[in-house]
C-alpha positions as CSV (number, residue, x, y, z in Angstrom):
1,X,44.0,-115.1,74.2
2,X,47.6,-115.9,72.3
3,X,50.6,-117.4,74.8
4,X,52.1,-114.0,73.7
5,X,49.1,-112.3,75.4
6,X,49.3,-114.7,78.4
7,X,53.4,-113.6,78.8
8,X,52.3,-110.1,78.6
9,X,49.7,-111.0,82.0
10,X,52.8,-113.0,83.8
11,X,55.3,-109.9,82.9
12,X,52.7,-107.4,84.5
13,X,52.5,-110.1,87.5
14,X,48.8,-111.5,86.7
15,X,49.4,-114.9,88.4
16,X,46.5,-116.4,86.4
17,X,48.6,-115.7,83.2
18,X,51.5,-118.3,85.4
19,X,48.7,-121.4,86.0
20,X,48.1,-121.0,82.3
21,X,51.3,-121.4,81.7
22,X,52.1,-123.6,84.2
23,X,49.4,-126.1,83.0
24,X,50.7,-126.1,79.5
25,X,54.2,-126.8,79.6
26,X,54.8,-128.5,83.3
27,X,54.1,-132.3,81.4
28,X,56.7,-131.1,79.3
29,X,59.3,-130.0,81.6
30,X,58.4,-133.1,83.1
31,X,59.4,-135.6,80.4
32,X,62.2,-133.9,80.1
33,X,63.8,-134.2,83.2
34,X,62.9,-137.9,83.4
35,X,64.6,-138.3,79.8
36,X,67.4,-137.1,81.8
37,X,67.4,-139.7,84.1
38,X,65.5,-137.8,87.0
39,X,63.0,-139.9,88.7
40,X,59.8,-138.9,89.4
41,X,60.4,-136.7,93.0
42,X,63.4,-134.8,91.5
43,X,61.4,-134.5,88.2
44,X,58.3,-133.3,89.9
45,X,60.6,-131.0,91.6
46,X,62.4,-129.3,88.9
47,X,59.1,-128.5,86.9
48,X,58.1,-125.8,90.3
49,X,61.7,-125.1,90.3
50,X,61.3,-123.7,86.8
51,X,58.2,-121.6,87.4
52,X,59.7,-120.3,90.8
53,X,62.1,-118.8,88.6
54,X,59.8,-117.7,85.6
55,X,57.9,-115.8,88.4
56,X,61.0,-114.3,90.2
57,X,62.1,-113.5,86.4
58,X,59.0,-112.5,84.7
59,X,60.3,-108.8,84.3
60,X,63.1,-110.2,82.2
61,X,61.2,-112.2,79.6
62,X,61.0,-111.4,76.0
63,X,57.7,-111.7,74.6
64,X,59.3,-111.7,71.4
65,X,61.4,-115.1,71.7
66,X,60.2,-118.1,72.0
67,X,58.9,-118.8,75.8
68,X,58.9,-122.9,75.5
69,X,62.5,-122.2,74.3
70,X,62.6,-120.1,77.7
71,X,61.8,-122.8,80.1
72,X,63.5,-125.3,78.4
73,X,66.8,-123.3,78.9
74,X,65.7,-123.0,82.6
75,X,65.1,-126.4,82.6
């Protein structure tokens, strides 16, 4: 399956299609809250804060924009 396909699953409310997604990009949201000067706790805390929101939001994503661009944004 594409990420396109796995957005498709989280927009229909497949929560598989969310720990997929979760497990790709929460190191990334990660590293980026630290590079903001987060520490580890807050960090840790802002990567589920993210995917509480793509959840509570999945009805509004666009599969045809960039998802990682998404999250970032959320980030």
């Amino acid at each position: 399956m594409t990420e396109k396909d796995f957005i498709e699953h989280l927009i229909a409310g497949e929560e598989n299609a969310l720990e997929v997604l979760y497990n790709k990009y929460a190191e990334k949201i990660y590293k980026v809250a630290v590079r903001f000067g987060l520490n580890h706790e807050d960090a840790i805390e802002i990567v589920q804060d993210v995917f509480i929101k793509v959840w509570e939001k999945r009805k509004d994503i666009r599969v045809d924009l960039s998802f990682n661009a998404y999250i970032l944004t959320i980030c």
